[in-house]
C-alpha positions in Angstrom: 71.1 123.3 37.0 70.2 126.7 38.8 73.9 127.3 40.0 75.5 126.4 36.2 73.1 129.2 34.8 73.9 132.0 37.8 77.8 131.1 37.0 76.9 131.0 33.1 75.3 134.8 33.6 77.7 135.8 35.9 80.6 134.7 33.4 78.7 136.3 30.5 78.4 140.0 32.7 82.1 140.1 33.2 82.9 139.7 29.6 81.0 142.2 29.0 82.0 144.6 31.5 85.7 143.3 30.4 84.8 144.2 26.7 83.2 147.8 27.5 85.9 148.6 28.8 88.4 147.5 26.3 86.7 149.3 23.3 86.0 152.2 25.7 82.3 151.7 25.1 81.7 152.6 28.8 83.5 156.4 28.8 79.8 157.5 28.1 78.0 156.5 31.0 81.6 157.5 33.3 81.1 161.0 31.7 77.5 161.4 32.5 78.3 159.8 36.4 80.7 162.0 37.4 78.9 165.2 35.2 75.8 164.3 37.5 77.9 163.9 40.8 79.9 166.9 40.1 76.8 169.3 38.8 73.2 167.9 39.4 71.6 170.7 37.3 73.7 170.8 34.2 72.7 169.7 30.6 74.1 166.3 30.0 75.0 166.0 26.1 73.5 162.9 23.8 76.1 160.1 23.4 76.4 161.3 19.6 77.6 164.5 21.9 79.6 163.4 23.9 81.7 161.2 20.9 81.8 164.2 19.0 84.0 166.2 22.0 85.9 163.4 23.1 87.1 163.0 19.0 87.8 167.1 18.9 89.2 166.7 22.1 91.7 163.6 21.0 92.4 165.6 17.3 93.3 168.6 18.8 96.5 166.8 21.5 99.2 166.0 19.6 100.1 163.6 22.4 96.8 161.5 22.0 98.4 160.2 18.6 95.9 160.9 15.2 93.7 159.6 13.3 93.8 157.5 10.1 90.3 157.6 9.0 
């Protein structure tokens, strides 16, 4: 019974992790890894932050395509 509900919670973690990454949902916590790695002392922005530049960022390349809505 142990070993069904350690694959069961294993299984469930990896479609997770698999569906983070999908939407993107885990860009946020890469940003603030590698802002931390790169410069321990520096402000890190709030995820409402952090969505706002990456969507300025995105609107102002023509080569990352555009918005509909």
């Amino acid at each position: 019974m142990r070993s069904a509900l350690n694959h069961a919670v294993r299984a469930a973690r990896g479609v997770r992790w698999y569906v983070r990454e999908l939407t993107d949902e885990s860009a946020y916590d890469r940003y603030v890894a590698r802002l931390r790695e790169e410069r321990a002392d520096a402000d890190v922005p709030s995820r409402r932050e952090f969505e706002r530049m990456r969507t300025d960022r995105q609107e102002a390349d023509p080569r990352q395509g555009f918005r509909c809505c």
